[in-house]
C-alpha positions as CSV (number, residue, x, y, z in Angstrom):
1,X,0.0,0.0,0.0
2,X,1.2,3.8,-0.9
3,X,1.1,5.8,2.5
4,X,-1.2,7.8,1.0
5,X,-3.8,5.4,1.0
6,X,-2.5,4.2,4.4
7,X,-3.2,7.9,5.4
8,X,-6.8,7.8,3.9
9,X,-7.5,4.5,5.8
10,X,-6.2,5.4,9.2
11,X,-8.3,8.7,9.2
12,X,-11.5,6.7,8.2
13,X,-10.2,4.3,11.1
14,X,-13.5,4.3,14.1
15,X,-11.2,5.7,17.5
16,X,-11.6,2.3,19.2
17,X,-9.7,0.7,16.1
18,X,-7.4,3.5,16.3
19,X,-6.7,2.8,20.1
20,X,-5.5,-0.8,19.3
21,X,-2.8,0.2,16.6
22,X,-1.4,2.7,19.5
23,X,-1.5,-0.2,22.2
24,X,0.5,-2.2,19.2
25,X,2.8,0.6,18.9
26,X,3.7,0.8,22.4
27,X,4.0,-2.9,22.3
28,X,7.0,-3.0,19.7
29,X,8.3,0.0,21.3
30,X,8.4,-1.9,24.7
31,X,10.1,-5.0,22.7
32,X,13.3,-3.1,21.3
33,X,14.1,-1.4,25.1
34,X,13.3,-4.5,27.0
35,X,16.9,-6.3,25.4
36,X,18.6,-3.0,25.8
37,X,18.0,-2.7,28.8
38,X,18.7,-6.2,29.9
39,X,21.8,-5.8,28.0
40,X,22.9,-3.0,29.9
41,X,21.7,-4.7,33.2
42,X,24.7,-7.5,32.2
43,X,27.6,-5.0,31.5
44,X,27.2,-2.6,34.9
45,X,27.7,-6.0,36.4
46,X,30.8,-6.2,34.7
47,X,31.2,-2.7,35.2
48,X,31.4,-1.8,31.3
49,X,28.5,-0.1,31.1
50,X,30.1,2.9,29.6
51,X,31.7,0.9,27.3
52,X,28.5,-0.2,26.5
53,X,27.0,3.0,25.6
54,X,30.0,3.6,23.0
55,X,29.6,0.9,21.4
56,X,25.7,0.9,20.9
57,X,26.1,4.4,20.2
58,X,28.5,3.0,17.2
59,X,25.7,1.4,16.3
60,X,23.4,4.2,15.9
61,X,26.4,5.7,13.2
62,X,27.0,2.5,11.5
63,X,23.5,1.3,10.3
64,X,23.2,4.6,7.8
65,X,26.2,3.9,6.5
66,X,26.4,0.1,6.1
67,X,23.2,1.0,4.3
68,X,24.6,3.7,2.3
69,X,27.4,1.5,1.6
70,X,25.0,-1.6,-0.1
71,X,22.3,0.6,-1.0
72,X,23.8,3.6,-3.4
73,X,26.0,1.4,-5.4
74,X,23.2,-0.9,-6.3
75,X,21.1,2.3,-7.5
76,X,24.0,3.9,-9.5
77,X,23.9,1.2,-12.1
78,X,20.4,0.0,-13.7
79,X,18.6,-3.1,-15.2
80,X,19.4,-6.5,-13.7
81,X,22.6,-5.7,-12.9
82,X,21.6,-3.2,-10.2
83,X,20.0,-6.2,-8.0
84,X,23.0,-8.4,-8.6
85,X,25.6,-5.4,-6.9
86,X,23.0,-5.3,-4.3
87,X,23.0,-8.3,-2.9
88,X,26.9,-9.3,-3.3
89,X,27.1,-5.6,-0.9
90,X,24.5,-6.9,1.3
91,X,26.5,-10.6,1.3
92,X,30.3,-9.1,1.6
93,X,30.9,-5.8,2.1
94,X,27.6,-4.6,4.3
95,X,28.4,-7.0,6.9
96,X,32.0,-7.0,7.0
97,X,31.8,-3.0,7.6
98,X,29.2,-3.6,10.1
99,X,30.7,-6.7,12.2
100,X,34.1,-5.1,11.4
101,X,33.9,-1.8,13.2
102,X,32.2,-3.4,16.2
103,X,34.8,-5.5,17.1
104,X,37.8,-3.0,16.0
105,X,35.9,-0.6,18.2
106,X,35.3,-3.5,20.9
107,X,38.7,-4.2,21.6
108,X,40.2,-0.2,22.0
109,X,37.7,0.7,24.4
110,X,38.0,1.2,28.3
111,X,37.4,-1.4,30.0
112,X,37.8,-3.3,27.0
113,X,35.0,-5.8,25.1
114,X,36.0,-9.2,24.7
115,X,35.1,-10.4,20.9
116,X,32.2,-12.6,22.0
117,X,31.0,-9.8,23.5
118,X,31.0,-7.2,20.8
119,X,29.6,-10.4,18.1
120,X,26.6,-10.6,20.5
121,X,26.2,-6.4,20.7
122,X,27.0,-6.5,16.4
123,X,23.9,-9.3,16.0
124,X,21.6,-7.8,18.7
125,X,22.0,-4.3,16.8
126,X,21.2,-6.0,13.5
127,X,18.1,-7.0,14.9
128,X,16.8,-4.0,16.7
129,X,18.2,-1.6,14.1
130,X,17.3,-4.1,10.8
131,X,15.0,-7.5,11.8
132,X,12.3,-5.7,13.9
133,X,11.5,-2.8,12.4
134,X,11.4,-4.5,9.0
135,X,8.9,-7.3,10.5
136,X,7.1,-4.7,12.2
137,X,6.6,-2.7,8.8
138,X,5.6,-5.7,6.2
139,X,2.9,-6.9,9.3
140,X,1.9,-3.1,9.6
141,X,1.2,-3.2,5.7
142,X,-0.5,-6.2,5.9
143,X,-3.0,-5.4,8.7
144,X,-3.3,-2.0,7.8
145,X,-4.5,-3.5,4.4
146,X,-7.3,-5.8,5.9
147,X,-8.6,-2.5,7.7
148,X,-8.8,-1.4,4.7
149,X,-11.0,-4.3,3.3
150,X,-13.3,-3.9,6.2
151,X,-14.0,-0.5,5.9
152,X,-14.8,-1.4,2.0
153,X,-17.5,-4.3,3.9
154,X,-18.8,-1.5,6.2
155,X,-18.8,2.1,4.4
156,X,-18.6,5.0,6.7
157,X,-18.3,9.1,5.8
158,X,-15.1,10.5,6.6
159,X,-15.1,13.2,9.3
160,X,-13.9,15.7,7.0
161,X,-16.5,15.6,4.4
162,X,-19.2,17.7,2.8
163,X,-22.7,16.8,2.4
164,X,-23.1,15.9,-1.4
165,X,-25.2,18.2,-3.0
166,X,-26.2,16.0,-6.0
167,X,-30.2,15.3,-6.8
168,X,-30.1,11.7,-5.6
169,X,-32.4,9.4,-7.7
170,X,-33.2,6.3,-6.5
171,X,-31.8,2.5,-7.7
172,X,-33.2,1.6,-11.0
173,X,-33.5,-2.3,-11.4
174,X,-33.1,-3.5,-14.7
175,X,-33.4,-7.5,-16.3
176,X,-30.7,-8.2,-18.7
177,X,-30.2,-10.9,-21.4
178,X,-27.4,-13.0,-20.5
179,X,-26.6,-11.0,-17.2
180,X,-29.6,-11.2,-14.8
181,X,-30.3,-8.5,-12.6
182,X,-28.9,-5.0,-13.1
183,X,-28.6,-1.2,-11.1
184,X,-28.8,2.0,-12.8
185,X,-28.9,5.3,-10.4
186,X,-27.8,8.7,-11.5
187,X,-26.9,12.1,-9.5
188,X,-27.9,15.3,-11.0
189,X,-25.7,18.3,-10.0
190,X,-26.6,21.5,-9.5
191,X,-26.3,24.7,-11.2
192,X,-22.5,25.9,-11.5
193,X,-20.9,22.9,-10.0
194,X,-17.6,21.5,-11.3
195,X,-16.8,17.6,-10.8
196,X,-13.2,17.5,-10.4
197,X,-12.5,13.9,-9.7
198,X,-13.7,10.8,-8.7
199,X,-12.5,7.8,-6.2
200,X,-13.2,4.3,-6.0
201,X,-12.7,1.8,-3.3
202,X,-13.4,-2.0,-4.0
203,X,-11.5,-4.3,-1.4
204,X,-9.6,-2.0,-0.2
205,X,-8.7,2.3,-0.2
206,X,-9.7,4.9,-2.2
207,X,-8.0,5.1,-5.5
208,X,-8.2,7.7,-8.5
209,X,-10.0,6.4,-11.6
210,X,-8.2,9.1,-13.9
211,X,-6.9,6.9,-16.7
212,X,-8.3,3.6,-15.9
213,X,-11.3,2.2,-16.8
214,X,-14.7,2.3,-14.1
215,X,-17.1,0.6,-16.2
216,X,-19.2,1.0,-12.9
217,X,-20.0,4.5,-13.6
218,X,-19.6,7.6,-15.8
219,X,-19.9,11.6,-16.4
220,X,-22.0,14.0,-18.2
221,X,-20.8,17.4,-17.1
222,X,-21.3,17.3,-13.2
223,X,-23.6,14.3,-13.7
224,X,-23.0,10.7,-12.5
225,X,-24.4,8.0,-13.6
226,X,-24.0,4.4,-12.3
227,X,-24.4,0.6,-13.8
228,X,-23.5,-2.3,-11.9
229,X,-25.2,-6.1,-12.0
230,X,-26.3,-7.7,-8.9
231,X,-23.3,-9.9,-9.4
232,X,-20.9,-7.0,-8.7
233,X,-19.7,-4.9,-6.0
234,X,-21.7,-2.1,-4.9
235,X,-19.9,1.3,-6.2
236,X,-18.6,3.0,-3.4
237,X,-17.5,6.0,-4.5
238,X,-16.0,9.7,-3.2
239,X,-16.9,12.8,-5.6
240,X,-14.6,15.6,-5.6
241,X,-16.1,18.9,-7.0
242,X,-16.0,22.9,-7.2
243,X,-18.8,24.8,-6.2
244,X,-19.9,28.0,-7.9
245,X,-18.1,30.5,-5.2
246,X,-14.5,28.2,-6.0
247,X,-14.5,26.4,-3.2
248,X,-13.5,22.4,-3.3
249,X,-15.1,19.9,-1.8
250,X,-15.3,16.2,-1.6
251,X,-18.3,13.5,-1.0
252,X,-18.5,10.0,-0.6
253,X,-21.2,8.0,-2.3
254,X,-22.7,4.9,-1.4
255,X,-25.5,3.4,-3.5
256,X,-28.6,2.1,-1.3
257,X,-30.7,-0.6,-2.8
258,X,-33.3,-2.6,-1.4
259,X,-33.9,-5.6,-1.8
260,X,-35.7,-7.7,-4.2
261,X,-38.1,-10.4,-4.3
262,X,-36.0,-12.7,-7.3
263,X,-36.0,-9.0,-9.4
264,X,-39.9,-8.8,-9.1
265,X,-39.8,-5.5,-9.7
266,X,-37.1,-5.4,-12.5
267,X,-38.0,-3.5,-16.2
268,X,-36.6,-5.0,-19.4
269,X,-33.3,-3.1,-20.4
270,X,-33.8,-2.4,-23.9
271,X,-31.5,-0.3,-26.6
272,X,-33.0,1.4,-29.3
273,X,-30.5,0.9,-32.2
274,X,-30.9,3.4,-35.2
275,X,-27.9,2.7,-38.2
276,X,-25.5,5.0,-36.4
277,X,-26.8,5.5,-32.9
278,X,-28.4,4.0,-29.7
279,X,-31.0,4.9,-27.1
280,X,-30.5,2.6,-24.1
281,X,-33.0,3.3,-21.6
282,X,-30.2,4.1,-19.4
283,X,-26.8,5.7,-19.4
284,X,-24.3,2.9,-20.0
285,X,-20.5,3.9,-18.9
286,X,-19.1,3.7,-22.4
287,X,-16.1,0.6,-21.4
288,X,-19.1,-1.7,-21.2
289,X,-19.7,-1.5,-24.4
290,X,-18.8,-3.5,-27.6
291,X,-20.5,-2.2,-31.0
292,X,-21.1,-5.1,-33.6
293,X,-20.9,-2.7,-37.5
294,X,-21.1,-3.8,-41.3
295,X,-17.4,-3.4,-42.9
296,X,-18.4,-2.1,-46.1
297,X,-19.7,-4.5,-48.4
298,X,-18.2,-7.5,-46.3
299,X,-20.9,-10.0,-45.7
300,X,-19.5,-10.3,-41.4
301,X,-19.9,-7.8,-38.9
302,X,-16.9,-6.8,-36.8
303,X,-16.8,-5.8,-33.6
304,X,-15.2,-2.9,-31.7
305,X,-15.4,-1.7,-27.9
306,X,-15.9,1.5,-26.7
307,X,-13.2,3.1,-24.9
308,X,-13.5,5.9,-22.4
309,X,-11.1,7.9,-24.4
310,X,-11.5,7.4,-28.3
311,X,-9.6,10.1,-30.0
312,X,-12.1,8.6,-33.5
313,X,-15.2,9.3,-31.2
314,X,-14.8,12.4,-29.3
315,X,-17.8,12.9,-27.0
316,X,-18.4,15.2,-23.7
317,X,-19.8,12.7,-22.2
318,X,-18.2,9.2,-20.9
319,X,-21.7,7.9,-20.6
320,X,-23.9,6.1,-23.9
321,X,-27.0,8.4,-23.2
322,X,-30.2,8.2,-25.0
323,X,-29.7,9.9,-28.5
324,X,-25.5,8.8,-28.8
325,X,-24.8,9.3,-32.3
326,X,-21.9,7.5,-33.9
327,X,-19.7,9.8,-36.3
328,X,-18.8,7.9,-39.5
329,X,-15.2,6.4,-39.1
330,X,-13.5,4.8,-41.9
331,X,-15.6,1.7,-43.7
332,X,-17.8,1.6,-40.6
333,X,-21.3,0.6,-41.6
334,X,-24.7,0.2,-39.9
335,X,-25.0,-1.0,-35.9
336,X,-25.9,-4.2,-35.8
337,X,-25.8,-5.2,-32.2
338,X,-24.8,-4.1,-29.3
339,X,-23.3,-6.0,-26.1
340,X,-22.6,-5.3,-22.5
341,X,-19.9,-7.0,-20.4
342,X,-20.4,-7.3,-16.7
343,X,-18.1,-9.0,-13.9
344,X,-19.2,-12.3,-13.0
345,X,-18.5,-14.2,-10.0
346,X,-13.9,-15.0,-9.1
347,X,-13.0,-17.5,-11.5
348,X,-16.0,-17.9,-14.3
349,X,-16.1,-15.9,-17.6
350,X,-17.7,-12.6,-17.9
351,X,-21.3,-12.2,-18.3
352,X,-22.4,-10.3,-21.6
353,X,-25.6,-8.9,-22.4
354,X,-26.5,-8.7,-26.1
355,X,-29.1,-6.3,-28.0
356,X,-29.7,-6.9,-31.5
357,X,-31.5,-5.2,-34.0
């Protein structure tokens, strides 16, 4: 995870979950001083506790440059050969620099260290300094990870949040061909506002959908609109906008539907197609889509998907909306059909919903 999304979880974090990451903290923090101190418990004994000190303040110079040392060669050269200088340093010359200067160091002070007794201070720092903290950082990832998963289960507004000032409409349930049941619900915007950007979180944090495909949802001006099948994640998505005085805001959106006897209440999804447009009778997010078109006189149809940026289609919209109109490309003929992919369940094939004329 990028800390920025470590960030975004830990401040959508409820306090009580918060509490237990601090009681974890001072856990590991208890864990590296509890050996130091029995450490320096066993030299006053021997009365070499200053010599001690020294040499664990050695410590404290050494580990930056042992890792200097192993890690600033390996990034001066590139490809595959930068991995293969990094480990021979981190096999030869990292710890024959670290073990090295304890010992050297070990045997000048006053009361002198006997080598044993500097190899056990060398390891011990390699642990505290190196072995913990790196343990404590890949299971800090890792946990920090499933909090976010289970704030993705449970969906919550973050504290510093607007009120989204979108027009609301409610769930639409559709009955696809080939798909089963399918939501529609679209967000109007008000007058003057200015969608920036939106967010999406499925199974984990919030990540930018600039320049990847979210065939959950799309734009028209400060509009949403949003298709998902029953088979698929609820959207949860965060809205970032400008309102009409300039000011920015942000939003989060979660989609509310109710449930269904066996789609009871579902409408047939149908697609009006004309020879070089559609009328859906709702706004399909345009990576959905895969247009089946006559190739001149050739007796075969071919077919071509919609992307969300097509520099042959140019559009304001990211959104098939009633009306679309295709512009003439090439040898492109008449629309012949029309399909819609949707997500099916880990590990089958994806479900496509097909619209013929």
């Amino acid at each position: 995870m990028e800390f920025a999304q470590m960030q975004e979880t830990w401040l959508a974090m409820a306090p009580d979950r918060r509490a237990l990451w601090w009681q974890a903290a001072a856990a590991f923090a208890l864990a590296m001083l509890l050996p130091l101190l029995l450490e320096l418990l066993y030299f006053r004994r021997r009365a070499k506790a200053g010599s001690w000190l020294k040499l664990r303040l050695l410590s404290l110079l050494m580990a930056p440059l042992c890792f200097a040392v192993v890690w600033l060669p390996a990034r001066a050269v590139s490809g595959p050969m930068a991995l293969g200088v990094f480990y021979l340093l981190l096999l030869t010359v990292g710890p024959g620099l670290w073990f090295g200067s304890h010992a050297w160091l070990g045997r000048r002070l006053r009361p002198p260290m006997s080598w044993l007794e500097s190899l056990v201070m060398a390891v011990l720092g390699l642990v505290l300094l190196f072995g913990l903290p790196l343990m404590a950082a890949q299971t800090a990832e890792m946990e920090m990870a499933k909090e976010a998963r289970q704030l993705s289960a449970s969906p919550r507004q973050a504290p510093d949040e607007s009120l989204l000032p979108h027009r609301v409409l409610p769930p639409k349930l559709y009955r696809m061909p080939g798909v089963g049941l399918v939501w529609t619900q679209s967000l109007i915007a008000p007058e003057g506002l200015r969608l920036l950007s939106i967010d999406q979180r499925v199974a984990g944090p919030w990540t930018p959908s600039a320049g990847v495909s979210h065939p959950q949802f799309c734009t028209q001006g400060g509009d949403l609109h949003l298709m998902w099948s029953s088979q698929e994640p609820t959207p949860q998505l965060r809205l970032h906008w400008r309102d009409a005085y300039g000011q920015n805001h942000k939003a989060s959106h979660f989609p509310a539907t109710r449930p269904t006897a066996e789609g009871s209440e579902a409408e047939e999804f149908r697609i009006g197609l004309r020879p070089r447009g559609l009328d859906p009778s709702a706004p399909i997010p345009r990576s959905r889509v895969y247009l089946s078109m006559v190739l001149g006189a050739g007796p075969e149809p071919y077919m071509r998907a919609l992307s969300q940026n097509d520099p042959e289609d140019p559009q304001d919209s990211d959104c098939i909306l009633p009306g679309y109109q295709r512009p003439k490309i090439g040898h492109e003929g008449d629309i012949v059909q029309v399909g819609l992919t949707f997500q099916a369940p880990s590990g089958q094939p994806w479900l496509r919903a097909d619209f013929r004329r």
